[in-house]
C-alpha positions, 0 to 999 in steps of 0.5 A: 690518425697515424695509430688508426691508419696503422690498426686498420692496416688500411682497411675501414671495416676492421673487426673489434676486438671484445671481452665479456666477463660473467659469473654465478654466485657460490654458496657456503659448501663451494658450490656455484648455482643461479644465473650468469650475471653479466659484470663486464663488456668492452669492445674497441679496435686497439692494438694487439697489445693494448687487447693483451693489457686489456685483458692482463689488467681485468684478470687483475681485477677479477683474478679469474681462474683462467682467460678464454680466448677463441683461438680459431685460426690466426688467433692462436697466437693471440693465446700464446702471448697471453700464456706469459701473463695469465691463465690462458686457454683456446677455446676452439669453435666447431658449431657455426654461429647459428647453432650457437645462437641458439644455445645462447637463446635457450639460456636467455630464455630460461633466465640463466643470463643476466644483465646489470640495471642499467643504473649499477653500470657506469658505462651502459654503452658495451651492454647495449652494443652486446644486446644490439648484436643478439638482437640483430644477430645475424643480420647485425654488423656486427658479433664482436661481444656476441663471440666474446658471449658466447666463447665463455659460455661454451668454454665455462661449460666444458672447463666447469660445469655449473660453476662461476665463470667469466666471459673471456675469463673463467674464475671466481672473483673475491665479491659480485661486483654487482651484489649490491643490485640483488 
């Protein structure tokens, strides 16, 4: 189609652009601990804009405490726009991609990352694309979800330490979207 032809630029093999969105449970005193349950994943090639409204409506949704976008390169500019509608921060890489699989492997394997039953989520599809790009990282054709993964891993660490954070997004929701699961 025209709108294809024109995200593609033509090119076949652009990258997808995705977004993640993860959480802890807080308790009484405002303190955050457990896991990081994955709530939400999305990839898809759109317009920059249609990303932008992506992102807009789930902060809606989620009423993060702020949005992390990797903001290497000529993704800045990505982080610029999205300042005029939400709570936006760069996050900048400074690891290759290796060093930071395996900081995300430790966390899998100490069972600080989880994903939803596969029963509670309405479209399984993102969660398996995400769980194909770990697997076959980094042979895979992919690590769209896996940077969108990893991006709020780092920047939840540093912006909050031990606290409830989002995948491409960083806040506390007002319930768990998936409390009824645990």
């Amino acid at each position: 189609t025209r709108e294809e032809a024109l995200l593609r630029g033509g090119r076949i093999d652009t990258d997808y652009w995705a977004i993640v969105v993860g959480g802890r449970e807080r308790n009484f005193e405002g303190e955050y601990f457990g896991p990081v349950h994955i709530f939400h994943a999305w990839r898809g090639r759109v317009t920059k804009q249609a990303y932008v409204d992506l992102l807009i409506a789930l902060e809606k949704r989620f009423r993060p405490e702020q949005v992390l976008v990797e903001s290497n390169g000529a993704q800045e500019y990505l982080v610029q726009d999205l300042k005029e509608h939400v709570s936006g921060k760069g996050v900048t890489r400074t690891k290759d991609k290796s060093a930071r699989a395996y900081g995300l492997q430790g966390l899998f394997e100490s069972g600080q990352i989880l994903f939803p039953s596969q029963k509670l989520a309405s479209n399984w599809e993102p969660y398996q694309a995400l769980i194909n790009e770990l697997l076959l990282f980094p042979e895979g054709g992919h690590d769209d979800l896996f940077d969108a993964l990893e991006t709020m891993m780092e920047g939840a660490m540093e912006l909050h330490p031990g606290g409830r954070f989002w995948c491409g997004m960083l806040g506390s929701p007002q319930r768990n979207p998936w409390e009824s699961a645990y």
